[in-house]
C-alpha positions, -999 to +999 in steps of 0.1 A: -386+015-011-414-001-007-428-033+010-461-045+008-479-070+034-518-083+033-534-049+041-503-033+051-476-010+034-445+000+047-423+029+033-382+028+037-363+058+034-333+059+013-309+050+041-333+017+050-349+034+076-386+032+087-409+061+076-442+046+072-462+016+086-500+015+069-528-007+072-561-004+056-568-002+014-538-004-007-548+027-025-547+048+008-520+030+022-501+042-007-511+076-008-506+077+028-473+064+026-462+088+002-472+116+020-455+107+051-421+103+036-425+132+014-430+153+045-397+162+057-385+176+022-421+191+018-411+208+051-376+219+040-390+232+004-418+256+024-389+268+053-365+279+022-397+293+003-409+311+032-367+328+041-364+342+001-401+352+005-391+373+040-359+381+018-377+395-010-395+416+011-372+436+030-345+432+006-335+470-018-343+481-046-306+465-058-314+429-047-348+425-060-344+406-093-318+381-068-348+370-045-374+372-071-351+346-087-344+326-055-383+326-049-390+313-081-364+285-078-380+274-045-412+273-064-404+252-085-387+230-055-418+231-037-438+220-070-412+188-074-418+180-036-456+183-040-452+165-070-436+139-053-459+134-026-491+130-046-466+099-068-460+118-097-426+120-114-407+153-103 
């Protein structure tokens, strides 16, 4: 949620909380805004990305297809976050 002021933006997570205060150009304060409340799940997406990844790599010969799944999946997680953050639809 957003709510705008002159020069200013503030961004509201979904439980009402404060995530953002910006001042400056509405176009960065937007961006900027974004960015900073996309962070934690951008965080979350890369953690789980970089575990399968470790996975994968030390995993046998008889779980290999499993984590190359699991990686792709957090790919494509990590693309919707990224997605997210730059104000596209996921």
């Amino acid at each position: 949620m957003e709510r705008r002021m002159a020069n200013a933006l503030d961004r509201y997570g979904p439980e009402g909380d404060a995530i953002a205060h910006c001042k400056g150009s509405m176009v960065d304060n937007k961006a900027n805004a974004r960015l900073i409340a996309a962070a934690p799940e951008l965080l979350e997406r890369l953690r789980e990305l970089i575990k399968s990844a470790d996975e994968l790599a030390t995993c046998g010969p008889r779980d290999e297809q499993r984590w190359i799944d699991q990686v792709l999946e957090d790919c494509e997680l990590a693309q919707a976050a990224i997605a997210k953050a730059e104000g596209e639809k996921a």
